[in-house]
TORDOTI-146932 format. One record per residue (C-alpha): residue in three letters; x, y, z. Coordinates in Angstrom, 2 decimals. Each point is the difference from the previous one (the first is absolute). Last residue first. Layout:
# residues N
+-----+---------+---------+---------+
|   r |       x |       y |       z |
+-----+---------+---------+---------+
| ALA |       X |       Y |       Z |
...
+-----+---------+---------+---------+
//
This chain:
# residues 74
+-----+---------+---------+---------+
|   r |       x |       y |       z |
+-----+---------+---------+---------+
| UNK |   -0.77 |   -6.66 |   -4.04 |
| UNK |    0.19 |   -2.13 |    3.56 |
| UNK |    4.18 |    0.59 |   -0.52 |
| UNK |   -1.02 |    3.55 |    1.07 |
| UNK |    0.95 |    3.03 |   -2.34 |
| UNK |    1.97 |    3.12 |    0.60 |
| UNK |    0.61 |    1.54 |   -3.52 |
| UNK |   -0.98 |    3.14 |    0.38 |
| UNK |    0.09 |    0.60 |    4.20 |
| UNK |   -3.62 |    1.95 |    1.03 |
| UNK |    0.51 |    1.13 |    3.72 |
| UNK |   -2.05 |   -0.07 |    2.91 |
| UNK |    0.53 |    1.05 |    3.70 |
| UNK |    0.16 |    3.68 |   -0.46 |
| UNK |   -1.33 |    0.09 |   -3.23 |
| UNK |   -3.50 |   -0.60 |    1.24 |
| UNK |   -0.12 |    3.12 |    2.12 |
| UNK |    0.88 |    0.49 |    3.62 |
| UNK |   -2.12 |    0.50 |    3.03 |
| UNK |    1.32 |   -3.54 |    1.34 |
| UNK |   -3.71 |   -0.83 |    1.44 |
| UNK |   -1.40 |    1.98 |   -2.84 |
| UNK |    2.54 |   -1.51 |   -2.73 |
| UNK |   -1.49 |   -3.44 |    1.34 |
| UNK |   -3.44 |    0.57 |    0.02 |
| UNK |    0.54 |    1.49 |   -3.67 |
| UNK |    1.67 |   -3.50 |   -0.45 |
| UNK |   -2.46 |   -1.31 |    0.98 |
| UNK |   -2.44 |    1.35 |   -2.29 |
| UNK |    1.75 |   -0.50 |   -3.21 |
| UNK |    0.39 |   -3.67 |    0.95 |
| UNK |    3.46 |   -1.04 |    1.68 |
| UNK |    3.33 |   -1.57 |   -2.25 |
| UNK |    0.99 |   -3.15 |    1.29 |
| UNK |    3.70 |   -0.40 |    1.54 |
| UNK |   -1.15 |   -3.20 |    2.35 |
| UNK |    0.11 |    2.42 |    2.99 |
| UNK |   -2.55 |    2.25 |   -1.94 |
| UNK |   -2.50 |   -2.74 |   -0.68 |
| UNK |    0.06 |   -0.85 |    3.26 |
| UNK |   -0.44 |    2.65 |    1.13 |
| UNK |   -2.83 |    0.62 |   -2.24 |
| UNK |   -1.26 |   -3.41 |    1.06 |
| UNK |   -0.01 |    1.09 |    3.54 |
| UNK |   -2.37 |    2.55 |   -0.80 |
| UNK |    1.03 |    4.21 |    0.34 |
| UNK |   -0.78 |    2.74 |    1.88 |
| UNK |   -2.45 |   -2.47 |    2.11 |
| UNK |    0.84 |    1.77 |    3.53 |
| UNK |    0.67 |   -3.17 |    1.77 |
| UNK |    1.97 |   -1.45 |   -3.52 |
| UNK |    1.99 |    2.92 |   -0.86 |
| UNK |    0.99 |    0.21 |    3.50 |
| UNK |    0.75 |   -3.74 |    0.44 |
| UNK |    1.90 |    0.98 |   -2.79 |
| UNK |    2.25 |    2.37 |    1.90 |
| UNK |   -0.82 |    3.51 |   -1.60 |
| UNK |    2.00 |    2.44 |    1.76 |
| UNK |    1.37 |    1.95 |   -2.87 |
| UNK |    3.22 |   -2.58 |    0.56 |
| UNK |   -2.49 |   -2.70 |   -0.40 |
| UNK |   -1.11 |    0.98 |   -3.49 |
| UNK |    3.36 |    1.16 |   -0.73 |
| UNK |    1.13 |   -3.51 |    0.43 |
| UNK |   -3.73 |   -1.61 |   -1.72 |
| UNK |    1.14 |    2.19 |   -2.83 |
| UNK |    3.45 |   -1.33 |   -0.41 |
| UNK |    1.23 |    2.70 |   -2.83 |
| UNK |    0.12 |    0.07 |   -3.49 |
| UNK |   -2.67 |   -2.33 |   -0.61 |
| UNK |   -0.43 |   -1.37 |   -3.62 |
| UNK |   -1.30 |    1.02 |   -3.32 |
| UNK |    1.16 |   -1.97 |   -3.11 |
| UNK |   -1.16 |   -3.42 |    1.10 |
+-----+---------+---------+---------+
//
């Protein structure tokens, strides 16, 4: 996949003060986007806005497209 994470979200996550049994209490985000995350999934349009609101930064900051970065699943 071309666009990847440029930083450890669920890291910054945490360091913002968003442990995930935070996330999980205050339903920011489901398990299985977590999971998702920790697995190096991209998030839905909407969580990531969730995500750039918890982090108040914009998309870029955590995602990058890289030409020519491809998965051995393509």
């Amino acid at each position: 996949m071309a666009i990847r994470y440029k930083v450890n979200v669920l890291e910054k996550l945490k360091a913002a003060g968003y442990s995930q049994n935070r996330i999980r209490t205050e339903k920011l985000l489901g398990m299985s986007v977590v999971s998702k995350i920790r697995a190096g999934g991209l998030p839905s349009w909407h969580e990531l806005d969730v995500i750039c609101g918890l982090l108040k930064c914009q998309p870029g900051d955590i995602i990058e497209y890289v030409e020519g970065d491809t998965d051995a699943e393509e």
